[in-house]
N, C-alpha and C positions, 0 to 999 in steps of 0.2 A: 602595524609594520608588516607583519606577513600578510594582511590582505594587499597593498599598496604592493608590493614586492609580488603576487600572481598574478594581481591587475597587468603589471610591466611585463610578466613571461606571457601573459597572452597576446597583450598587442605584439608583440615582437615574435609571435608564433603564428600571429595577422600579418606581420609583415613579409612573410615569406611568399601567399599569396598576390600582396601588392607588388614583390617583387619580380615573380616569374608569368605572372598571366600575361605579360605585353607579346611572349613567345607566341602565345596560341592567338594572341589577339593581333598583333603585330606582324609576324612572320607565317604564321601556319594559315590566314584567314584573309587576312585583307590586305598587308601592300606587300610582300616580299613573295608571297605563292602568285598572285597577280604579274608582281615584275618580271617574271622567272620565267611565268608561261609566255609574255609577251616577248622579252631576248629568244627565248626556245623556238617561238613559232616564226619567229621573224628568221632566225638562223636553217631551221628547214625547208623553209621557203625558197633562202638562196644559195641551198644544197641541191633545189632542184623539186622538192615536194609542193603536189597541188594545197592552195589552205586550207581545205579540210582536215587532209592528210597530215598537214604538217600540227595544227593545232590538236590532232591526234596522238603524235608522238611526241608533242610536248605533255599531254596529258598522263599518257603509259610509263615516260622518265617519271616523272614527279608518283604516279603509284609505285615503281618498283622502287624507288626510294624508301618511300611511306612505309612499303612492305616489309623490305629488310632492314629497316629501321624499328617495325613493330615486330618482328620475328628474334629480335636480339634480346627486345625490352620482353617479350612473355617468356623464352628461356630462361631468361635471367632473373626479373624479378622475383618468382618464389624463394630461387636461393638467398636470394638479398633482403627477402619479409623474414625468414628464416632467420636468417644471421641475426638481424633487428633484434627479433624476439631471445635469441639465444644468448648471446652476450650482453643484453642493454646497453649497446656502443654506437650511437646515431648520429654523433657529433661530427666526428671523423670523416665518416662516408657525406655529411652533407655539405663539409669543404670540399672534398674530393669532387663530388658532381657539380658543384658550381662550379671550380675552374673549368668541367669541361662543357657545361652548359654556356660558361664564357668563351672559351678561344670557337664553339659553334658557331656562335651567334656572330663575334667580331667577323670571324674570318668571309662572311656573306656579303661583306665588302666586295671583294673582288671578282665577282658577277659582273663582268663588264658586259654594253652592248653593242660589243662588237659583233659582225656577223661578217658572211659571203663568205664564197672559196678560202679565201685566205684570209678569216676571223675566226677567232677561238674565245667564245663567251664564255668557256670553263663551265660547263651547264654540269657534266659529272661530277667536280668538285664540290660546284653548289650543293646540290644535291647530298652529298658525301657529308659535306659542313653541315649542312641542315639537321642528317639522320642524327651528328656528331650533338649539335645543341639541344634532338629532342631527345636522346636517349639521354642525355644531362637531365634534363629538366622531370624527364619522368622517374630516375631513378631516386632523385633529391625528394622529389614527392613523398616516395613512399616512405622514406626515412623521417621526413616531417611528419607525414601523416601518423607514424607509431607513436609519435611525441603526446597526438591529442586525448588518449585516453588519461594521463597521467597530467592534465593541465588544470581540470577541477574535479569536482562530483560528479555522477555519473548523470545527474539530473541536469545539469547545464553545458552539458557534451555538444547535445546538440544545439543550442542555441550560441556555444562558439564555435562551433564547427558552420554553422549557416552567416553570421556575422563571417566569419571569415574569407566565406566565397562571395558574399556581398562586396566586400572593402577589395577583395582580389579585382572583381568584376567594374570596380569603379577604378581600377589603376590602370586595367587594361583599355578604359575610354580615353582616361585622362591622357595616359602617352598617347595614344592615336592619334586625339585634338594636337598634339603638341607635333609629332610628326607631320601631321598636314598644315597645321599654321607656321611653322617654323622652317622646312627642310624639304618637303617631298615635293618637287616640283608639278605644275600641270604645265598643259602643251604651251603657254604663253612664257616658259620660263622662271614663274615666279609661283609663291607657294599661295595658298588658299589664303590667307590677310594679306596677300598684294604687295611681298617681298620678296627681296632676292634669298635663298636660301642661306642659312647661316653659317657662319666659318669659310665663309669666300668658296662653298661647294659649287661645283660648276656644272649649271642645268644641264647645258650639251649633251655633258657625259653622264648622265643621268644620278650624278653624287648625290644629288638630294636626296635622291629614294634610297641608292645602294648604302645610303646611312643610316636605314633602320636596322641594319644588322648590328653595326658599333652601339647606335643608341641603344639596344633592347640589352647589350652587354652592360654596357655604362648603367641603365637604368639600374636592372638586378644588382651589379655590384653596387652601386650606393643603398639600396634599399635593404638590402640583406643585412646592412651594417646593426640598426635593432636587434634583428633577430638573432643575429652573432654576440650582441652584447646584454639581452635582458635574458633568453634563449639560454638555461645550463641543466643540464641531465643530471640528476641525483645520485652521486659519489656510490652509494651502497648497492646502486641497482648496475652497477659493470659486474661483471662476469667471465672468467676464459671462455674464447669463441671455440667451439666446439661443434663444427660442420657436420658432421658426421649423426650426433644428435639432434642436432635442428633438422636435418633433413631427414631422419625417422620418425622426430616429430611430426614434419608437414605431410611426411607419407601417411602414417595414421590419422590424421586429422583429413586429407581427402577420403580413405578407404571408409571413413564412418558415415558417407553422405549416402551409402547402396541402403541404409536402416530409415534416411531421411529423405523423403519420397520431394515434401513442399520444398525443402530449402535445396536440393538439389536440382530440382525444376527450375527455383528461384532463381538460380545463382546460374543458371542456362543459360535461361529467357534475361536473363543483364548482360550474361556476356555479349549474346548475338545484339542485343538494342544496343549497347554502350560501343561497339565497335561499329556497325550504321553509321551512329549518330559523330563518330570522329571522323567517319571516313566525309561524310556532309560537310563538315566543319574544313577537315582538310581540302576536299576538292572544289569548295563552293568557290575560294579564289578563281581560282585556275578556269572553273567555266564561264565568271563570268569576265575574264581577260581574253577567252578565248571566242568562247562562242556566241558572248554577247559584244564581244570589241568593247570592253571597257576600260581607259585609262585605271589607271594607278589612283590618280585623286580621288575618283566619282566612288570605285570602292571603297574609299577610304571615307568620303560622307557615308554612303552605304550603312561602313561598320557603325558608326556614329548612331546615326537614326535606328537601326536594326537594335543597339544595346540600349539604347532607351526604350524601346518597344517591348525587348524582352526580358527588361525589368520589370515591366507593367504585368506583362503575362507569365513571369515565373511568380510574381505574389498572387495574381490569379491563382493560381498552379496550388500555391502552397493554402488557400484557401477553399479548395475545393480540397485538399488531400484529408483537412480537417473534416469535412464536411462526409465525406462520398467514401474515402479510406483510399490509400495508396493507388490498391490495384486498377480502380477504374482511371484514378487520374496517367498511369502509366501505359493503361490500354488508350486512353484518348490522346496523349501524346505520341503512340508510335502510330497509329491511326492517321495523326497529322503529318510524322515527319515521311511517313509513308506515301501521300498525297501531294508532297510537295515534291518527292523523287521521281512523279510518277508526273508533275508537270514538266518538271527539269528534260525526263527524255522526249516529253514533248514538242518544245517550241523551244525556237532559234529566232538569230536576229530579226526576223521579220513576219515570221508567223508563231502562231500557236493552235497545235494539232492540225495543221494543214493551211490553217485558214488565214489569209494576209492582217497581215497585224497594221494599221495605220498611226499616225504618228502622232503622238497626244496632244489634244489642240493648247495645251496650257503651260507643255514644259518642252520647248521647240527641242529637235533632235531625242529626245525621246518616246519611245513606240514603248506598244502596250507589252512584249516582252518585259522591257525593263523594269515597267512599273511590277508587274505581277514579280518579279525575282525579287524587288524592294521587298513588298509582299512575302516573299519565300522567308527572307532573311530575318524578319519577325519570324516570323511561328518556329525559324529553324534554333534562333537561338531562346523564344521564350519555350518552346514545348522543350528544347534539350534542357533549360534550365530547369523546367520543372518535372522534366524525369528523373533529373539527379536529384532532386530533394524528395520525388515519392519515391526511388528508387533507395535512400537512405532510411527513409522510413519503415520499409518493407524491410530492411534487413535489421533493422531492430527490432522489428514479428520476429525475428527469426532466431533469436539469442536471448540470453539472459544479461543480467548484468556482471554474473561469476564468470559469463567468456562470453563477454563483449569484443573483445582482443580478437579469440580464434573466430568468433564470428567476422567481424570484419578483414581479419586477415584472409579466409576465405573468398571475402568479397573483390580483395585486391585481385587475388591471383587469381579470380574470372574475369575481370575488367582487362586482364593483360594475356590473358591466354590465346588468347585471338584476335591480337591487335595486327597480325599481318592479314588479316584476312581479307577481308573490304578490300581495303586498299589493291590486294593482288589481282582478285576478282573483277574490281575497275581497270586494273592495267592491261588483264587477258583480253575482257571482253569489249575496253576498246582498241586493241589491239586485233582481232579477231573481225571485227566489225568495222575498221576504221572510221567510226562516229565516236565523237565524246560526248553525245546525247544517248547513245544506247549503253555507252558506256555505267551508266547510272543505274541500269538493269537492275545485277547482284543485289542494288541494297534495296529495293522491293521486298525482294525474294528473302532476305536477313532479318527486316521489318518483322513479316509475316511470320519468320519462324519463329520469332522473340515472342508473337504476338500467342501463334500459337502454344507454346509452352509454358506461358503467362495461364491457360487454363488449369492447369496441374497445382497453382498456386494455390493453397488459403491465404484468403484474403485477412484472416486472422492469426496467421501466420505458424511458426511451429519453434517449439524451444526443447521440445526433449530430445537428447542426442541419441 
């Protein structure tokens, strides 16, 4: 009976993953940061801006968004790991962030594309809504995330912590397919199986697509409904919330890292790769709506093929980590996501590094850009897949099993400490530059430092505080 009964609080602590990934898969990646940039460019355009310029400032909106959307979620989250840990009360906070991860996601509806002097596409609202659903969905995270030490033995932690980003990663294809077969219109009106979009949405006005915002709401709330119901936090572990103490807690728990030379390096070199690598994830839409001219649909196969590829090459990933140990497989990961940043500022619709790009004799309307960004979109999301699992690995070098906890609580609050960063960085310097190819600069240069402070690592990592 009690094994049948942890079976059911894991899948439903699985389901949270199934629930929220379609955000980052759906919205941050492939059709909604796509739609956005194409309303936005199309609206600067008949504001008066050349298209470079204009698919420049549709690029600089969507980072200053990103930014202050990440600049909320790193103030914030320590006090809120804090809290987790000091009361035992996760349940609460993780209703709270769903509704506002819902009313984010719904409200991205109302993105019309409208444009010209006298159109108002509501692009700052969006934008607003957006920051609105991902500061939802990141903050639910960490509250879930506190759950998983307390779900089995500490020997099977990771093997449901890995299953779980697995089953996350296959909810986020499965809505995708469902969004392009059902709803998201292409240029002919009808969606990718050769219908009219469902619930009488009307192509024109581009409803198919502005319904991934309601769908990704819809989706979470149905799915979460498991996790709500097998999902219950152990009556004797609440606590009075005691702010004041968690957060002298979390002071002394950063102050003890100046004793700890690898894991302070460690937990560096993640922060700079782990913000890269979202900044990638977040602006990949957007260039290739902008500066590739790609429909809505075409990224949305894109995301398709891309997540089947970096299925393949995240177990790659996790077979060499066994093999070679963490640190080389996350040096060869930022190496790649490094090279592929470094093709991004290269080549545009029609060349790459200068040189004319012709049109590929086998897939008409498509040049050797596109394919190579097909290309991109592999490596981007099997090397990030598989930096987060050596990158998991390394930080249990870095702990014991007695504080698993404040090890990984530490891990959180480097992954969020610098989550405006990238994002800003891309907004200045394509702002500063009017290209959204040079745009892409900063995360070179973020690459490297990760890469760099990645030497300071034992690769055998370090457990004495």
């Amino acid at each position: 009976m009690r094994d049948r009964i942890d079976r059911r609080r894991i899948w439903g602590w699985w389901f949270f993953d199934w629930a929220s990934q379609p955000f980052h898969t759906l919205l941050l990646t492939f059709i909604f940061s796509i739609y956005f940039a194409e309303v936005a460019k199309r609206h600067f355009i008949a504001m008066g801006d050349s298209s470079t310029l204009a698919g420049a400032h549709a690029q600089s909106l969507w980072g200053y968004g990103l930014a202050i959307s990440g600049a909320i979620i790193a103030l914030a989250a320590p006090v809120l790991g804090a809290v987790a840990d000091s009361s035992g009360r996760r349940m609460p906070w993780i209703w709270i962030f769903s509704g506002v991860y819902v009313i984010g996601s719904a409200g991205l509806w109302w993105l019309t594309p409208a444009f010209g002097p006298g159109g108002d596409p509501a692009l700052v609202q969006a934008v607003v809504l957006f920051g609105i659903g991902l500061i939802g969905v990141e903050f639910a995270t960490i509250f879930t995330n506190a759950m998983l030490p307390g779900l089995a033995p500490r020997a099977e932690i990771g093997r449901i912590s890995g299953s779980g980003y697995a089953f996350g990663y296959l909810g986020g294809v499965v809505a995708l397919a469902l969004m392009l077969l059902l709803f998201a219109e292409t240029p002919n009106g009808r969606t990718l199986a050769g219908i009219p979009p469902l619930l009488g949405l009307d192509p024109a006005a581009r409803e198919g697509t502005r319904f991934v915002g309601p769908f990704t709401a819809i989706w979470y709330a149905v799915f979460m409904i498991p996790f709500f119901l097998w999902v219950r936090e152990p009556r004797e572990g609440h606590r009075p919330l005691r702010i004041r103490a968690a957060l002298s807690d979390l002071w002394a728990l950063i102050r003890s890292l100046r004793h700890r030379r690898s894991l302070a390096a460690w937990l560096a070199s993640s922060m700079f790769s782990r913000d890269a690598l979202n900044a990638l994830y977040g602006f990949g839409g957007v260039y290739a709506g902008t500066v590739l001219g790609w429909p809505v649909f075409l990224a949305g196969i894109f995301g398709v093929v891309s997540a089947i590829s970096a299925a393949l090459i995240s177990w790659l990933g996790g077979r060499a980590d066994r093999a070679f140990g963490p640190r080389a497989v996350i040096a060869a990961c930022i190496l790649a996501l490094s090279a592929v940043c470094l093709l991004l500022v290269g080549m545009d619709r029609t060349s790459v590094f200068g040189i004319p790009a012709p049109e590929a004799p086998l897939l008409a309307g498509l040049r050797l850009p596109d394919l190579i960004f097909f290309a991109c979109g592999a490596v981007i999301g099997g090397a990030g897949g598989a930096l987060q699992s050596a990158s998991r690995t390394m930080m249990v070098r870095h702990t014991t099993p007695e504080r698993a906890t404040e090890g990984f609580g530490l891990y959180a609050l480097s992954g969020k400490a610098t989550a405006f960063l990238a994002p800003f960085l891309i907004a200045v310097t394509t702002d500063l530059t009017g290209s959204q190819r040079l745009g892409f600069l900063p995360l070179i240069v973020i690459f490297l430092v990760a890469l760099l402070l990645l030497g300071w690592v034992d690769p055998e990592g370090e457990t004495d505080p």
